[in-house]
PDB file of N, CA, C and O in Angstrom:
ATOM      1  N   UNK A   1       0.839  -1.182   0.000  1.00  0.00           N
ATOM      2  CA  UNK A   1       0.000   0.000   0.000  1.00  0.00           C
ATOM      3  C   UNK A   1       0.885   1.247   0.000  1.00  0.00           C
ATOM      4  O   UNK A   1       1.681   1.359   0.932  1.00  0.00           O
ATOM      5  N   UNK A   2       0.838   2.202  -0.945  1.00  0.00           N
ATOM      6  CA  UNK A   2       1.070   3.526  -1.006  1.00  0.00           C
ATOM      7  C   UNK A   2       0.948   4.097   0.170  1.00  0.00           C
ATOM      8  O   UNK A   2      -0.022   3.826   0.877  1.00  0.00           O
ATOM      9  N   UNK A   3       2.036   5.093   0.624  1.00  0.00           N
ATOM     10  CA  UNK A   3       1.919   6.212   1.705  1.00  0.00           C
ATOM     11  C   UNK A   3       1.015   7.643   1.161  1.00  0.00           C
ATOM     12  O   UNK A   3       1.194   8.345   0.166  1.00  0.00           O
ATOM     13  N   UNK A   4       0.507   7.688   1.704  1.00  0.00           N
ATOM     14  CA  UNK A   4      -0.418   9.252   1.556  1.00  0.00           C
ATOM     15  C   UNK A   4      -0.692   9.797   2.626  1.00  0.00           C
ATOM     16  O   UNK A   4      -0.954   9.266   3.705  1.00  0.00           O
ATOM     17  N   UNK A   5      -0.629  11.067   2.307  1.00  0.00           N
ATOM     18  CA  UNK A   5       0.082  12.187   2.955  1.00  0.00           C
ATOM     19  C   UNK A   5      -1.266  12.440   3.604  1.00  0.00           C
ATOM     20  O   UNK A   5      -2.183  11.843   3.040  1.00  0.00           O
ATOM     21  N   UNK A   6      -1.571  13.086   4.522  1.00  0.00           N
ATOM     22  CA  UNK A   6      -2.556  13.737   5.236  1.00  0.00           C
ATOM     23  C   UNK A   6      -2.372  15.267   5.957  1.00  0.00           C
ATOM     24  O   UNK A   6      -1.836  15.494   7.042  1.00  0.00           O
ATOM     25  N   UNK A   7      -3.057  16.368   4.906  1.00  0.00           N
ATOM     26  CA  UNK A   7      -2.946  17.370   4.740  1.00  0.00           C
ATOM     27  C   UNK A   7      -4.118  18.535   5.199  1.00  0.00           C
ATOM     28  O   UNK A   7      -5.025  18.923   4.462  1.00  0.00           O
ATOM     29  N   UNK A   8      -3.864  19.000   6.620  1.00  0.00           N
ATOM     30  CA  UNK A   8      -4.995  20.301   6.729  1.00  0.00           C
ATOM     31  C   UNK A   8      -4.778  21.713   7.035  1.00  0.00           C
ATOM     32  O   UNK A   8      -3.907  21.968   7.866  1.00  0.00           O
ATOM     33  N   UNK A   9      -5.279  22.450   6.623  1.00  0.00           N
ATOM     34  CA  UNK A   9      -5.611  23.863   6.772  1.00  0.00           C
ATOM     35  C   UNK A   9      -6.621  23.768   7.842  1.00  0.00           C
ATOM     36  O   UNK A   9      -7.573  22.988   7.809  1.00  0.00           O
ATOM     37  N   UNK A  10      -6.377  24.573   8.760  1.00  0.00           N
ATOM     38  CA  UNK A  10      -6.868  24.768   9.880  1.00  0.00           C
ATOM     39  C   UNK A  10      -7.715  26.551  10.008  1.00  0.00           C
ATOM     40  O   UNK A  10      -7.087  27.500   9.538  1.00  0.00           O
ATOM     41  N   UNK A  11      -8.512  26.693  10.381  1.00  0.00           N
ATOM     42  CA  UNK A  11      -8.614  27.935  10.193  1.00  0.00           C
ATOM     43  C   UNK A  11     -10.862  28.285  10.642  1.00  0.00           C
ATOM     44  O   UNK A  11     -11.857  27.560  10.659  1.00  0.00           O
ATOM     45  N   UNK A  12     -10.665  29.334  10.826  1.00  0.00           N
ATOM     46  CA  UNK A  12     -12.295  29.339  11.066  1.00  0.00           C
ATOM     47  C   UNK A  12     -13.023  30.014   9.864  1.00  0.00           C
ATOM     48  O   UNK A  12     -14.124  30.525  10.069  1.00  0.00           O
ATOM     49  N   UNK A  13     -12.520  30.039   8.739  1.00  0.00           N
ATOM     50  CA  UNK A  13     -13.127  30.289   7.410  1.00  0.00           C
ATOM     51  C   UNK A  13     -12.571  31.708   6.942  1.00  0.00           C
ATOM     52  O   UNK A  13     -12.789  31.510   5.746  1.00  0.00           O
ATOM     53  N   UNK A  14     -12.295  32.348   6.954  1.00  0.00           N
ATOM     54  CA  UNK A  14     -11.511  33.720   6.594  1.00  0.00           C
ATOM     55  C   UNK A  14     -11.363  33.700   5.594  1.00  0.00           C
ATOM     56  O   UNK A  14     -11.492  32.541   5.198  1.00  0.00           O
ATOM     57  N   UNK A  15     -10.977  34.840   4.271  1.00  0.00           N
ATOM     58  CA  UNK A  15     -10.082  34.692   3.528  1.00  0.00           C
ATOM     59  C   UNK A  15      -8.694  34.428   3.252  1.00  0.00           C
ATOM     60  O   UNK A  15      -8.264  34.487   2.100  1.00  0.00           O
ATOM     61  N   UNK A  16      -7.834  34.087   4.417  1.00  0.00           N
ATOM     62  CA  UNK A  16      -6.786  33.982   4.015  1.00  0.00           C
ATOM     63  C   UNK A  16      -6.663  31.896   4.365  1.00  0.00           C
ATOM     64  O   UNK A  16      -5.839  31.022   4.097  1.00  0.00           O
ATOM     65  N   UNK A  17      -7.741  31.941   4.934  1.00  0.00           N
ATOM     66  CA  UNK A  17      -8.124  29.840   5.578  1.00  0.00           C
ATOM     67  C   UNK A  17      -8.348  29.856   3.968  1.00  0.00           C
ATOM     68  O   UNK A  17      -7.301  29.424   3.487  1.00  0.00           O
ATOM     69  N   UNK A  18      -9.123  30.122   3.092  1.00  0.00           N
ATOM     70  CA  UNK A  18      -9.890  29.526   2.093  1.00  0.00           C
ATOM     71  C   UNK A  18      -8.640  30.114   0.822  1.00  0.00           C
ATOM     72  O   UNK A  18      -8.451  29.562  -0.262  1.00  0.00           O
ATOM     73  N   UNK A  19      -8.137  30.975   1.177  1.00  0.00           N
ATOM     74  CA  UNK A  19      -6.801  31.226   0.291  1.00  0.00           C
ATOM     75  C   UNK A  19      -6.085  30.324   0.706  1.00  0.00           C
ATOM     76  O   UNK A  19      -6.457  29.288   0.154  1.00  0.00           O
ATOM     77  N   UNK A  20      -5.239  30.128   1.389  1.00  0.00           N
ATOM     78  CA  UNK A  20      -4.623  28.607   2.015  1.00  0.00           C
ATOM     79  C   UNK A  20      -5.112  27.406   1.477  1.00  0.00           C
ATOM     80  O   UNK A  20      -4.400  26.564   0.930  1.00  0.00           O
ATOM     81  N   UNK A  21      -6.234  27.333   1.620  1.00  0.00           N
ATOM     82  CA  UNK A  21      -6.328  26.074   1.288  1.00  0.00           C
ATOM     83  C   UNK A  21      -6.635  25.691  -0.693  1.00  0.00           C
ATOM     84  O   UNK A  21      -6.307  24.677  -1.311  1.00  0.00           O
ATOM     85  N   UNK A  22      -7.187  26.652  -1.090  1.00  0.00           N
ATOM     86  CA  UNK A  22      -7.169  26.541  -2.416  1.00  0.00           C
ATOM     87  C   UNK A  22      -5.745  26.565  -3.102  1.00  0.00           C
ATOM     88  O   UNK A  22      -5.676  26.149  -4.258  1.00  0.00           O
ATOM     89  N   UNK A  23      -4.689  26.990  -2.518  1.00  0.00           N
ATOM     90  CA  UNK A  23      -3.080  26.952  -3.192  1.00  0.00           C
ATOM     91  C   UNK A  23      -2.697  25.728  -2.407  1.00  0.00           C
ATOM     92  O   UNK A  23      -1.491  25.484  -2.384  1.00  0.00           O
ATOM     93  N   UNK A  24      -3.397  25.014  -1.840  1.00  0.00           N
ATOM     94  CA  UNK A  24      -2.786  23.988  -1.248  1.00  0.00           C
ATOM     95  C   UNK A  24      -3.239  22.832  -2.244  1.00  0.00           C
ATOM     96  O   UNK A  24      -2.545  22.042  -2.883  1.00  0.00           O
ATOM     97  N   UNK A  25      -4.866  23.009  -2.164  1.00  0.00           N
ATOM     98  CA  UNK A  25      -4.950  22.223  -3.232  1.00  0.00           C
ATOM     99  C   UNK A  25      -4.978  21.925  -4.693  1.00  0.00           C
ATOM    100  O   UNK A  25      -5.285  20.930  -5.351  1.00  0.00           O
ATOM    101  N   UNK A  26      -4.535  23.177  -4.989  1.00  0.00           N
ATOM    102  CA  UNK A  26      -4.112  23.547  -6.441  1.00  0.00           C
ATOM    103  C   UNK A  26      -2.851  22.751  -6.149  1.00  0.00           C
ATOM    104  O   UNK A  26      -2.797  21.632  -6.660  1.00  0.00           O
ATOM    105  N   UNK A  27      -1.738  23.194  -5.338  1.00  0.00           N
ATOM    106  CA  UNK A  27      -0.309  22.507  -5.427  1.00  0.00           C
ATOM    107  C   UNK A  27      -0.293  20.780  -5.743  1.00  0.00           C
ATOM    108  O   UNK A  27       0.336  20.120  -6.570  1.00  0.00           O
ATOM    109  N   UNK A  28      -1.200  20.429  -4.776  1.00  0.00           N
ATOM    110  CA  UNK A  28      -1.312  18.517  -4.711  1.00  0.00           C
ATOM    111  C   UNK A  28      -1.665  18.562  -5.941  1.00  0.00           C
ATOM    112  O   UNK A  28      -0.884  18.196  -6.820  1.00  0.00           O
ATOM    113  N   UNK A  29      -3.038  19.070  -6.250  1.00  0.00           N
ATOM    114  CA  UNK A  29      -3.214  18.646  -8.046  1.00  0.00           C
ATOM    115  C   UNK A  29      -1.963  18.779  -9.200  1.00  0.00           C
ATOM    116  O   UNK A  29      -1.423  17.986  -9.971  1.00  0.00           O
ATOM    117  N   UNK A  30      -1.867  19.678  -9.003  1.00  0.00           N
ATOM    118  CA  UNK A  30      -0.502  19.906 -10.312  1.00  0.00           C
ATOM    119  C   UNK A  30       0.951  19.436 -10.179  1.00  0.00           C
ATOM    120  O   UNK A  30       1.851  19.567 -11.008  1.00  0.00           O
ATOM    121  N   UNK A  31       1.002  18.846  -8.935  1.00  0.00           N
ATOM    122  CA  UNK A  31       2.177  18.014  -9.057  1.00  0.00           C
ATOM    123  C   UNK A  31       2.253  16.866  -8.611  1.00  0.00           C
ATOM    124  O   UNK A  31       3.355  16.378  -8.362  1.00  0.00           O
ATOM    125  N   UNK A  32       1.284  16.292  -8.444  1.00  0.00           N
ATOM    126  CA  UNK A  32       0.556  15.013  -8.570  1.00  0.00           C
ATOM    127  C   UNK A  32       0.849  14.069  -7.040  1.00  0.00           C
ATOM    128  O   UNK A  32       1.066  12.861  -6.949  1.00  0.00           O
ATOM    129  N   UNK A  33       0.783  14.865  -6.189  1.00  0.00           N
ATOM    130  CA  UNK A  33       1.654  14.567  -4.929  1.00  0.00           C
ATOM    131  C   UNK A  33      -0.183  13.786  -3.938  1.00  0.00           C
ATOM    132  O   UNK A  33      -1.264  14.350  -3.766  1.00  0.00           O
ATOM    133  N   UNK A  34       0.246  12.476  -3.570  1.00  0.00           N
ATOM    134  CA  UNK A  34      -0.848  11.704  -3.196  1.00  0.00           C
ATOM    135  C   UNK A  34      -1.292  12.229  -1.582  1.00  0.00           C
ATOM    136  O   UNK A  34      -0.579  11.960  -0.615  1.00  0.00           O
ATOM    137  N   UNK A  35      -2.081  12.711  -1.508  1.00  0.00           N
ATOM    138  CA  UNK A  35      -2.662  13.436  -0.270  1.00  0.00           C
ATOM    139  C   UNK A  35      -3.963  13.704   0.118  1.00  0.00           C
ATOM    140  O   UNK A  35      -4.603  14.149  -0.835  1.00  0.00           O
ATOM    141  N   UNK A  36      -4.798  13.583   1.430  1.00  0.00           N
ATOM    142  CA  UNK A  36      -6.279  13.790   1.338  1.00  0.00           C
ATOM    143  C   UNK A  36      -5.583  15.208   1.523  1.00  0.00           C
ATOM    144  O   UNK A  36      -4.373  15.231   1.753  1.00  0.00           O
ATOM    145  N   UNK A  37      -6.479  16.677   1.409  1.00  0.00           N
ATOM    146  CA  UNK A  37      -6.205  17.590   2.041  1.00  0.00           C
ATOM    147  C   UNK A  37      -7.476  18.208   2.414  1.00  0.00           C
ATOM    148  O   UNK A  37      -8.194  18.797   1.606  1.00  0.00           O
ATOM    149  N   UNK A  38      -7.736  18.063   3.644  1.00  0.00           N
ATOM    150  CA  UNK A  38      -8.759  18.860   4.362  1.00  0.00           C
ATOM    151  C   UNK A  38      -8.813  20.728   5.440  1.00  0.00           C
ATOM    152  O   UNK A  38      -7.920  21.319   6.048  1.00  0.00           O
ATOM    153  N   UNK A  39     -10.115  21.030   5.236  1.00  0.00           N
ATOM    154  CA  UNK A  39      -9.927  21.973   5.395  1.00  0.00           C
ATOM    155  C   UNK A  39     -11.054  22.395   6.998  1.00  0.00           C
ATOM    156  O   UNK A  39     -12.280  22.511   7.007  1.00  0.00           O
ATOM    157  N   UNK A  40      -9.861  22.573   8.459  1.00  0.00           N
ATOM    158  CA  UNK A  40     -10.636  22.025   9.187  1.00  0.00           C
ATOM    159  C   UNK A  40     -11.208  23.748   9.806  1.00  0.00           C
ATOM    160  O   UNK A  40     -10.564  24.781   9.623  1.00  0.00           O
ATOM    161  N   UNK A  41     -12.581  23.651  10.562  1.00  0.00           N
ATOM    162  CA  UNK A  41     -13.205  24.572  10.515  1.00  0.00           C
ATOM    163  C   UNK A  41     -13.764  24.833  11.895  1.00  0.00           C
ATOM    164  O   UNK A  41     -14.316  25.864  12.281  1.00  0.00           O
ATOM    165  N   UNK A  42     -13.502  23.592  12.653  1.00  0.00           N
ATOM    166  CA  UNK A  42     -14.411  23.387  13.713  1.00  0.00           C
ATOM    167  C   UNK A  42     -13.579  24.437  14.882  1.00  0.00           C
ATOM    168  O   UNK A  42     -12.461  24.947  14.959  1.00  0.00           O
ATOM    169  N   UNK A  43     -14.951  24.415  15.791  1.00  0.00           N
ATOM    170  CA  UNK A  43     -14.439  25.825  16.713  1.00  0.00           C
ATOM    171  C   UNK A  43     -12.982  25.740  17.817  1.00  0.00           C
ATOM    172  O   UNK A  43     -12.132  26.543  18.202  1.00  0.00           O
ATOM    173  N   UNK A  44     -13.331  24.060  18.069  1.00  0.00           N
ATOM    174  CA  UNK A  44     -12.258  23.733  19.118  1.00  0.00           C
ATOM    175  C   UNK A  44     -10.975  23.599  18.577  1.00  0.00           C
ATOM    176  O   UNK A  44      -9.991  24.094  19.125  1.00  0.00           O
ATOM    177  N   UNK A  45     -10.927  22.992  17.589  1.00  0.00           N
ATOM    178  CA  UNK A  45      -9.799  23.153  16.862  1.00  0.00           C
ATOM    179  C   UNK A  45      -8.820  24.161  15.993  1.00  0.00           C
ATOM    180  O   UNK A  45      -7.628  24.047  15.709  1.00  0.00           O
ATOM    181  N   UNK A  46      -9.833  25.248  15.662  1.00  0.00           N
ATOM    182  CA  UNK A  46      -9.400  26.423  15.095  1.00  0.00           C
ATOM    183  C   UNK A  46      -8.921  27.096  16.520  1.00  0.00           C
ATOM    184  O   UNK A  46      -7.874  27.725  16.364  1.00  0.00           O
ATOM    185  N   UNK A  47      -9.444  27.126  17.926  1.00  0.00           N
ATOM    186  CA  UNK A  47      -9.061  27.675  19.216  1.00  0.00           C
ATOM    187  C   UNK A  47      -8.112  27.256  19.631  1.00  0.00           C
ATOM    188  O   UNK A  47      -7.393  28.032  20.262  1.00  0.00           O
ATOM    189  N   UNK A  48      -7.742  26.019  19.483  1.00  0.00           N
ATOM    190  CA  UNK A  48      -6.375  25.843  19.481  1.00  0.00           C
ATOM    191  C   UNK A  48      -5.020  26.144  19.139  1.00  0.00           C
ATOM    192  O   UNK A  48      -4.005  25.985  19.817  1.00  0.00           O
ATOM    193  N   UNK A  49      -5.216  26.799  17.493  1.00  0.00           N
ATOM    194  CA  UNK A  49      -4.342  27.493  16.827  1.00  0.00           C
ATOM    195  C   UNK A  49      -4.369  28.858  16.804  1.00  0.00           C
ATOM    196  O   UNK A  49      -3.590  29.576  16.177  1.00  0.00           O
ATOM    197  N   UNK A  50      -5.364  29.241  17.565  1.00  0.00           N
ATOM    198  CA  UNK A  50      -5.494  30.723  17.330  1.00  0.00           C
ATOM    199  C   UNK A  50      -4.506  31.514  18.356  1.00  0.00           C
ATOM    200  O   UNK A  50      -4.180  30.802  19.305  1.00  0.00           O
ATOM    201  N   UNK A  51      -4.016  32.684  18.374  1.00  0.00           N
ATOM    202  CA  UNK A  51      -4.732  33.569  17.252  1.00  0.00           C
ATOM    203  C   UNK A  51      -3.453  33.339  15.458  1.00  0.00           C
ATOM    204  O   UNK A  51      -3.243  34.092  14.507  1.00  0.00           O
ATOM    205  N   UNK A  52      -2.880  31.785  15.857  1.00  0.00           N
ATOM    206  CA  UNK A  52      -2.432  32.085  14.397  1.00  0.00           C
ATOM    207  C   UNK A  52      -2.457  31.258  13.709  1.00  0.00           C
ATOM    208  O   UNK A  52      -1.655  30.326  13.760  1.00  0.00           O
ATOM    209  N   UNK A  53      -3.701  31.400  12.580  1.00  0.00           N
ATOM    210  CA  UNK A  53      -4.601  30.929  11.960  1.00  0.00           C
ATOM    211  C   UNK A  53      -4.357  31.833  10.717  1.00  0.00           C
ATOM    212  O   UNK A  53      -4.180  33.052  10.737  1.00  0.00           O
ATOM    213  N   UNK A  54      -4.381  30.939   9.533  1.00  0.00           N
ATOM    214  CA  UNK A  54      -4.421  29.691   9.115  1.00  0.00           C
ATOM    215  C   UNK A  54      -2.792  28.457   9.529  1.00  0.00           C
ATOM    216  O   UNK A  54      -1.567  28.552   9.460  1.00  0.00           O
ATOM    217  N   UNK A  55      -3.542  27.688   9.834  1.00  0.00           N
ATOM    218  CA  UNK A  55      -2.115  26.676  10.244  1.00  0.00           C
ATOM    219  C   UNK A  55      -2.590  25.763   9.126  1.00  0.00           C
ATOM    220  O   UNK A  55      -3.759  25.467   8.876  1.00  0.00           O
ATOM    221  N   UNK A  56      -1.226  25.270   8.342  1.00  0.00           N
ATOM    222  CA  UNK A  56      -0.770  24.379   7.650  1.00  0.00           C
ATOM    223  C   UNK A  56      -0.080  23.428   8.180  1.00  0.00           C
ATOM    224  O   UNK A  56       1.032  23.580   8.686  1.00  0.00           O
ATOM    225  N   UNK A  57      -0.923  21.997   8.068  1.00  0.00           N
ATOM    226  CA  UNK A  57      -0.213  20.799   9.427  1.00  0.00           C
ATOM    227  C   UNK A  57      -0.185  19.451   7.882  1.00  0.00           C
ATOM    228  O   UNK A  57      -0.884  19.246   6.890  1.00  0.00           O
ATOM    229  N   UNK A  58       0.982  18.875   8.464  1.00  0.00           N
ATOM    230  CA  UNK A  58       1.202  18.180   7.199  1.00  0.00           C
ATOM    231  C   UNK A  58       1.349  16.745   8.335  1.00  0.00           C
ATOM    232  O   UNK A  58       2.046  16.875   9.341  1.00  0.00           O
ATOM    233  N   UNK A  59       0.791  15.717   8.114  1.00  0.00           N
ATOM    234  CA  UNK A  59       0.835  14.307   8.911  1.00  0.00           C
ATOM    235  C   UNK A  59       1.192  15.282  10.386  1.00  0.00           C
ATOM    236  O   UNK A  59       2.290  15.029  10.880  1.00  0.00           O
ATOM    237  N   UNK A  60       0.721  15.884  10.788  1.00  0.00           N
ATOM    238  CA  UNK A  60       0.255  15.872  12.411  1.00  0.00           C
ATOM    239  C   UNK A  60       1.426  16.884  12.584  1.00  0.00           C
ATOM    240  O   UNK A  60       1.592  17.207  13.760  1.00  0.00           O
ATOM    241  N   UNK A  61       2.364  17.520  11.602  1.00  0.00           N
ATOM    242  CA  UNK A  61       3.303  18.661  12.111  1.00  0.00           C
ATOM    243  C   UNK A  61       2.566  19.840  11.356  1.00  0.00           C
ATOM    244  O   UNK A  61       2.164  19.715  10.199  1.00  0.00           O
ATOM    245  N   UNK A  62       2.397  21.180  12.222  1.00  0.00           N
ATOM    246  CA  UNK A  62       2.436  22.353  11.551  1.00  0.00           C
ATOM    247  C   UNK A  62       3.436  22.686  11.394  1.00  0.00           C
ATOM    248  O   UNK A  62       4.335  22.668  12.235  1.00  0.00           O
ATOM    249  N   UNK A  63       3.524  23.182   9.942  1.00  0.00           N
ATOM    250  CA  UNK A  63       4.408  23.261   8.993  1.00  0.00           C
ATOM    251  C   UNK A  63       4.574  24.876   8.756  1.00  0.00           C
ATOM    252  O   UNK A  63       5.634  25.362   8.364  1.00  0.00           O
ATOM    253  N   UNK A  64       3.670  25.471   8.974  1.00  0.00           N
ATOM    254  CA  UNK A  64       3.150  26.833   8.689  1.00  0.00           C
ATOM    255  C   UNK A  64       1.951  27.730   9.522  1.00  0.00           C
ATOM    256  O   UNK A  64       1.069  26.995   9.967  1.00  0.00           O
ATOM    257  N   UNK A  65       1.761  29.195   9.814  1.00  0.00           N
ATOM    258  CA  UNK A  65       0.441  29.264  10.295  1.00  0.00           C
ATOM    259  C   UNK A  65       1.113  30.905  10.743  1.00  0.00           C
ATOM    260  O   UNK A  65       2.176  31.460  11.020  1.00  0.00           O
ATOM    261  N   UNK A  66      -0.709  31.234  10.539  1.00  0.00           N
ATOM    262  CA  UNK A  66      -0.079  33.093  10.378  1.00  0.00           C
ATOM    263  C   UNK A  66      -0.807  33.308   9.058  1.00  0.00           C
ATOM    264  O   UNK A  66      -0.704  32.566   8.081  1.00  0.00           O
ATOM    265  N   UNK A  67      -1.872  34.876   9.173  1.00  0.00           N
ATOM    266  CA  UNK A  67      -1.820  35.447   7.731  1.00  0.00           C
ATOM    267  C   UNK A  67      -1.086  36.063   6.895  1.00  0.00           C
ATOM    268  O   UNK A  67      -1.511  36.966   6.174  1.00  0.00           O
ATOM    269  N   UNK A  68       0.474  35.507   6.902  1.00  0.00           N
ATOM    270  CA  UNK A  68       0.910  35.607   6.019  1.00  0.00           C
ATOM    271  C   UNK A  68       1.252  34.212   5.057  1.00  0.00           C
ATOM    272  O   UNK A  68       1.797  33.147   5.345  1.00  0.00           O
ATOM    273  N   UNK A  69       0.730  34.684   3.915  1.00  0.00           N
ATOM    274  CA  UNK A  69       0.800  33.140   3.200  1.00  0.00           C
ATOM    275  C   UNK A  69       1.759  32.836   2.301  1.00  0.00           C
ATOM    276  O   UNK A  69       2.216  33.729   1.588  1.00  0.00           O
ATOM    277  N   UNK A  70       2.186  31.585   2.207  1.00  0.00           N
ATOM    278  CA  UNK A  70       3.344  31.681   1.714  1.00  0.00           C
ATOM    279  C   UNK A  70       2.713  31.112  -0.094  1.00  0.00           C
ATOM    280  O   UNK A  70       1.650  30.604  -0.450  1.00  0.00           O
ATOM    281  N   UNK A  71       4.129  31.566  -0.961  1.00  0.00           N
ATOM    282  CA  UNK A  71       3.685  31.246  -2.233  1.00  0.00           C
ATOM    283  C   UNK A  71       3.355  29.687  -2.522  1.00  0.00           C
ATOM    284  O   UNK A  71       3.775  28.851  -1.722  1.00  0.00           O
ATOM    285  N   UNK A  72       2.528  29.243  -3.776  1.00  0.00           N
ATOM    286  CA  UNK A  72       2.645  28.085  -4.544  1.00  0.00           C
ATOM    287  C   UNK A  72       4.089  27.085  -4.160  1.00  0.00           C
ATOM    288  O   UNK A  72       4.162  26.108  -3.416  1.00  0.00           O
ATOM    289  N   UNK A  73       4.976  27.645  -4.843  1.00  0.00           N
ATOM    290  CA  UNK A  73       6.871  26.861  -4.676  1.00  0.00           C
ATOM    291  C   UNK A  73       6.811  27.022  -3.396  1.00  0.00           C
ATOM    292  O   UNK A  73       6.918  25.866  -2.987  1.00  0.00           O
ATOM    293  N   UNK A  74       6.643  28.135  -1.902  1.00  0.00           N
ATOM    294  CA  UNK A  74       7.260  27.342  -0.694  1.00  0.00           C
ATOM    295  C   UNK A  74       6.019  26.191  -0.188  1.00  0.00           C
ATOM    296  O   UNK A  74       6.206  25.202   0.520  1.00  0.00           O
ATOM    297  N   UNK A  75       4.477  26.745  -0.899  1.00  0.00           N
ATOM    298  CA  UNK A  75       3.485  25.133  -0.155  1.00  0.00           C
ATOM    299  C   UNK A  75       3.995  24.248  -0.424  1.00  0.00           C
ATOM    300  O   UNK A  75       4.089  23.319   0.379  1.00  0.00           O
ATOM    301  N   UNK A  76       4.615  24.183  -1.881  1.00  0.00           N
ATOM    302  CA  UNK A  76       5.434  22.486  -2.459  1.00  0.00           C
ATOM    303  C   UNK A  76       6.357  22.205  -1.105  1.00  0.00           C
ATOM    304  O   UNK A  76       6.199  21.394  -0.193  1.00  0.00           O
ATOM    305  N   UNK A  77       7.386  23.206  -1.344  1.00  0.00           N
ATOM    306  CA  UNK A  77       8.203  22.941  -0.505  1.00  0.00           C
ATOM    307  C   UNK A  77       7.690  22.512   0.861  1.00  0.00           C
ATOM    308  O   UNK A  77       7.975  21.360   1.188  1.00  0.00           O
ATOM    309  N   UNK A  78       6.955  23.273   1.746  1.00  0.00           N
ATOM    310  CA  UNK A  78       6.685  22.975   3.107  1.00  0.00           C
ATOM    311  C   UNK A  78       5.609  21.392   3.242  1.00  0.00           C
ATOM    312  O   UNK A  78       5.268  20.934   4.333  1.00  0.00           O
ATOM    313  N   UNK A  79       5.307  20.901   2.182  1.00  0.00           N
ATOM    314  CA  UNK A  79       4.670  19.730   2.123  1.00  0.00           C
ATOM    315  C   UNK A  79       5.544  18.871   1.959  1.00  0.00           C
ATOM    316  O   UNK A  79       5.370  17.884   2.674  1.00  0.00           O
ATOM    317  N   UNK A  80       6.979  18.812   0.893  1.00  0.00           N
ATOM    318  CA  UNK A  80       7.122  18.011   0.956  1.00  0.00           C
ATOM    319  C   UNK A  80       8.416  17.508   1.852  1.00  0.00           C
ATOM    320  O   UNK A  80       8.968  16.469   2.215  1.00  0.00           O
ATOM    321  N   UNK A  81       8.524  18.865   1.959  1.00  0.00           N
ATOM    322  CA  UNK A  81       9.931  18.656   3.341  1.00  0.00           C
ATOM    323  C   UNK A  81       9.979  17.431   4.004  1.00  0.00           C
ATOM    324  O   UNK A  81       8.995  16.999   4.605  1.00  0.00           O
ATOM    325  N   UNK A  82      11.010  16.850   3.947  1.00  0.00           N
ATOM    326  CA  UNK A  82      11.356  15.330   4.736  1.00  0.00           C
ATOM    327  C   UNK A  82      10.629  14.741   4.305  1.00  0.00           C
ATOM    328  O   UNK A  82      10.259  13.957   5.179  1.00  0.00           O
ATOM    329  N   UNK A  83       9.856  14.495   2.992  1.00  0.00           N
ATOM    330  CA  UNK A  83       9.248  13.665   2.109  1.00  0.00           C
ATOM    331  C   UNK A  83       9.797  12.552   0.700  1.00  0.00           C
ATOM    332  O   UNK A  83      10.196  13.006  -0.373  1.00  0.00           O
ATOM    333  N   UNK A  84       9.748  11.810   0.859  1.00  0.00           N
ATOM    334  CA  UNK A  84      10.517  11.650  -0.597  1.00  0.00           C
ATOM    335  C   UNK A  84       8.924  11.824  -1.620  1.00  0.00           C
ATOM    336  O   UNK A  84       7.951  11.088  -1.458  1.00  0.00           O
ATOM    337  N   UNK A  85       8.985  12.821  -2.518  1.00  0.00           N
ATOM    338  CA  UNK A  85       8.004  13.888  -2.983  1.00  0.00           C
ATOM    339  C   UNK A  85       7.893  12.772  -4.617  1.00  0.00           C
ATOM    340  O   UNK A  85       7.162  13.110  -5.548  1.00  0.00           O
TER     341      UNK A  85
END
């Protein structure tokens, strides 16, 4: 069985959660990288990360988080870090 990646954006819906997560999943699509990527919304869990939100958590590490977002090339990068990609 294939390894796949398990990928979420964390966030309580904002524009910069739903920007996040659409370059996230634009990135998996176009470089064909095997991953669910979800986009989590719920209150307890967004309270957890707050106040810095949107967090990018890649298999159970945040990787990223803060409205500042990073480009297309560093999401590749911060996904596939310590990955063989």
């Amino acid at each position: 069985m294939a390894y796949r990646m398990h990928i979420e954006v964390t966030g309580p819906g904002c524009p910069f959660c739903k920007t996040l997560y659409k370059w996230v999943k634009e990135v998996v699509g176009e470089k064909g990288i095997d991953a669910d990527v979800e986009h989590v919304t719920q209150l307890k869990v967004v309270m957890r990360r707050f106040p810095f939100t949107p967090a990018l958590e890649v298999d159970g590490e945040v990787v990223h988080r803060g409205k500042w977002l990073p480009n297309k090339e560093k999401i590749h990068a911060l996904i596939t870090r310590g990955k063989a990609s």
